[in-house]
N, C-alpha and C positions, 0 to 999 in steps of 0.2 A: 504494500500500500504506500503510498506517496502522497507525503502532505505538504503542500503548498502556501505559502502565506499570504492571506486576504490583506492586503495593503489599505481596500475601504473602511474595511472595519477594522483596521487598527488605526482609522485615522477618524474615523466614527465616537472610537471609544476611548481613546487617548487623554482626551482633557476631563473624561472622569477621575483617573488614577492620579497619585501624585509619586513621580518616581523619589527615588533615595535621594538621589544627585542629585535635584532638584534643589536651586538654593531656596526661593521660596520655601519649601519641605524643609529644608535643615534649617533655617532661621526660627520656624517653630519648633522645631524638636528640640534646638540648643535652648532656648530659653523654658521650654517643660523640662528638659532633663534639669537645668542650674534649680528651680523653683522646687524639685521632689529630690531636693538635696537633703539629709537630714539636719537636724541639727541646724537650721543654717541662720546666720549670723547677721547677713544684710548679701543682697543681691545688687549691684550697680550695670545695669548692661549700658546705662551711656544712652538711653534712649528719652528719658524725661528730664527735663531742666525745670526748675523754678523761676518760673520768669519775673515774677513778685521779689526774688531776694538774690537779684544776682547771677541764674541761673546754678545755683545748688542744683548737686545733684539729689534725686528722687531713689531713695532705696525701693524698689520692686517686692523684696521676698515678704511686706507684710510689717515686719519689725519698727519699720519707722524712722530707719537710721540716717535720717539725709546726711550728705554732704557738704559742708560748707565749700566754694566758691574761693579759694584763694589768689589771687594776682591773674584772676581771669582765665581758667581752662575752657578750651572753646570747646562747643556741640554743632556733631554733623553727621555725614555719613559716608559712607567707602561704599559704591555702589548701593543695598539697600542693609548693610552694616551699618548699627549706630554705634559712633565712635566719640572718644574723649580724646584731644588735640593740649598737648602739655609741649611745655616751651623750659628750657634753659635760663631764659630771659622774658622779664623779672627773676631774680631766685626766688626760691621759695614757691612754685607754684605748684599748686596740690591741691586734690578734694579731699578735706579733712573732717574729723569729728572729737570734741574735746572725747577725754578720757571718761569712761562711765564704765560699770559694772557688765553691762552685758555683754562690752567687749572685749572684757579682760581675762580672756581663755588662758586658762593655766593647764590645762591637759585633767583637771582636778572634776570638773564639771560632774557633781551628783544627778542631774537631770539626764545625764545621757548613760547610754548604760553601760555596760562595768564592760569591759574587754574593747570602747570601742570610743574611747573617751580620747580628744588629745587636738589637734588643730587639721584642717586641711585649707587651705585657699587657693588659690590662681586666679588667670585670664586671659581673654587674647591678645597680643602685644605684637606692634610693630614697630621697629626701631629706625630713627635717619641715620645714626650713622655705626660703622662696625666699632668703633673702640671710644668708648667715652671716655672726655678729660677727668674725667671724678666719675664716683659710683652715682648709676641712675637708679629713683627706688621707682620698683614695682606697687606694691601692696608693703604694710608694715603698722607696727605699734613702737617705733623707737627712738630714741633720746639719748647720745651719750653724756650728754650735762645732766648732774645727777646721776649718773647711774640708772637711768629710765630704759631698760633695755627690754624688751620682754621678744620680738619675732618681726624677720627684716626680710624680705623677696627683694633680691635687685641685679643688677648686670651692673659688670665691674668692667674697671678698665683694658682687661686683658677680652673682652667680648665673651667672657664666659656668665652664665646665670648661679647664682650662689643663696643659699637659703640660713640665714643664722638665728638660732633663736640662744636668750641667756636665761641660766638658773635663776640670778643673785642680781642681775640688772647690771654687772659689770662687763666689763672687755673682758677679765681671765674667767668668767663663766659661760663664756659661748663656745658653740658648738654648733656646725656648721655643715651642711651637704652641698657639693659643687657641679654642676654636670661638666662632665667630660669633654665638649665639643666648644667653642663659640657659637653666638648666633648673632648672624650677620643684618644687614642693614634692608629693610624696603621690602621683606617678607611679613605673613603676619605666622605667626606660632603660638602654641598653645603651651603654656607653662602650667604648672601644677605643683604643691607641695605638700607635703604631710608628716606631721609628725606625729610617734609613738609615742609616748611616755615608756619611758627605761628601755626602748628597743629600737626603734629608727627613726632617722630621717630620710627622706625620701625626695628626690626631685624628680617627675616627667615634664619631658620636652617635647612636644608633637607625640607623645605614646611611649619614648622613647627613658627608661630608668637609670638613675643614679642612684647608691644608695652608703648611707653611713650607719653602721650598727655598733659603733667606738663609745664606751663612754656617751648612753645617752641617757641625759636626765630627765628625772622623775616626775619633774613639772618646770613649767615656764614661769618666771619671774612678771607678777602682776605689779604695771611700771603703771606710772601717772600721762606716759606720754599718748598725746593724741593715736587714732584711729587714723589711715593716709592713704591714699593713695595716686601713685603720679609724682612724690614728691615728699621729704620729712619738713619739719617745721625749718630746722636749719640749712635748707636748700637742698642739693643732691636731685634736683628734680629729673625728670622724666624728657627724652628726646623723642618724643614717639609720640602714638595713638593708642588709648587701648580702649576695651567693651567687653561684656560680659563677666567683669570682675564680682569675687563671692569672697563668704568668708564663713567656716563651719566650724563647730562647736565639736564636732565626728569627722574619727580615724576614716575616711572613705576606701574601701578596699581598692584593689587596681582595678576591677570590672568596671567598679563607677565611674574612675577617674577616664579608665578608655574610654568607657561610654560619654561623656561631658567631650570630650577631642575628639570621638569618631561621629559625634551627631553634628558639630559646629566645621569638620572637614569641607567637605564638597560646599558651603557661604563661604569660608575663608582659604582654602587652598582649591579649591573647583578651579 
């Protein structure tokens, strides 16, 4: 028997389905996977501004965590990507949120449950240039004045991505996972991090793991420093765009964290 393909009616039925590839189709799935995150701590995809105060950004996940508006980070879009647009100049420029309790994950968190307790964040980032003159921050809660240290995402000068969180809030109590590779200028990539309490830290890069099982402690250091992202209070800001930035209260296993990078693939690497 020989089967032949009806070209009518696959051209009939075609704008029923919604393929995988489909950016349309992954723009929703990426934003219901970030939102059935557990645990989760504030959702920012970069797509609501407050136009009343500045254009703060709108936390999504429910929680309420907006963003303050620092030195102007602009809203737009990369195709039908909503994006955060962070600049060097001004220093200091960041969406930030003072320091409060619900942000201050220590890996300690009695509400979540016991084996699965500890931080996970990321987002999607795109960088302007390969090596920056100083470290750009990602996502972070950190302050080295004072000793305000508690958990930092950021790309360093050597173009590598590095994830540091401290016990005691000092510099001799960090501990720190690095990935392997740089990443380069004018792609967007999916970063990821997680810590364990007393067991790892963990970085994925587009799916791709890093991992440190050295000497990891017990809990993270609850510091007074702002909530950030794009940028710390004392400058280090961000050369880039980013969107779909989260922040979780839970360990997320690798399944999840693939799944969050393989449903936002074909919108941002398509």
């Amino acid at each position: 028997m020989i089967f032949r393909q009806n070209d009518e009616l696959n051209l009939a039925i075609e704008s029923k389905f919604q393929a995988r590839n489909e950016k349309q189709f992954a723009l929703q799935k990426t934003i219901v996977s970030h939102l059935a995150i557990p645990n989760l701590i504030g959702f920012w995809p970069m797509s609501s501004a407050d136009t009343a105060n500045n254009g703060d950004c709108f936390d999504t996940s429910g929680a309420g965590r907006t963003l303050s508006n620092i030195n102007t980070v602009e809203f737009g879009y990369d195709g039908i990507i909503p994006i955060s647009s962070f600049s060097t100049t001004p220093s200091q420029t960041r969406l930030m949120r003072v320091d409060e309790a619900g942000t201050s994950i220590t890996g300690t968190e009695t509400y979540v449950v016991s084996g699965q307790r500890g931080i996970t964040l990321g987002g999607w980032f795109r960088f302007d240039n390969d090596l920056p003159a100083s470290f750009e921050t990602l996502l972070g809660k950190w302050l080295a004045s004072g000793n305000q240290r508690s958990f930092l995402l950021f790309k360093t000068t050597t173009g590598s991505i590095r994830f540091n969180i401290s016990s005691d809030g000092s510099s001799g109590g960090v501990t720190l996972v690095e990935a392997t590779s740089s990443v380069g200028a004018g792609q967007w990539c999916k970063i990821d991090v997680r810590y364990k309490p007393s067991t790892e830290l963990k970085i994925f890069i587009d799916g791709v793991s890093t991992i440190n099982t050295t000497s990891i402690p017990a809990s993270v250091f609850d510091s007074s420093a702002e909530l950030s992202i794009g940028g710390i209070s004392t400058g280090n800001s961000l050369d880039g765009i980013s969107s779909m930035c989260y922040l979780s209260a839970s360990t997320l296993d690798d399944a999840l964290i693939q799944n969050l990078y393989h449903s936002g693939k074909p919108l941002y690497q398509g």
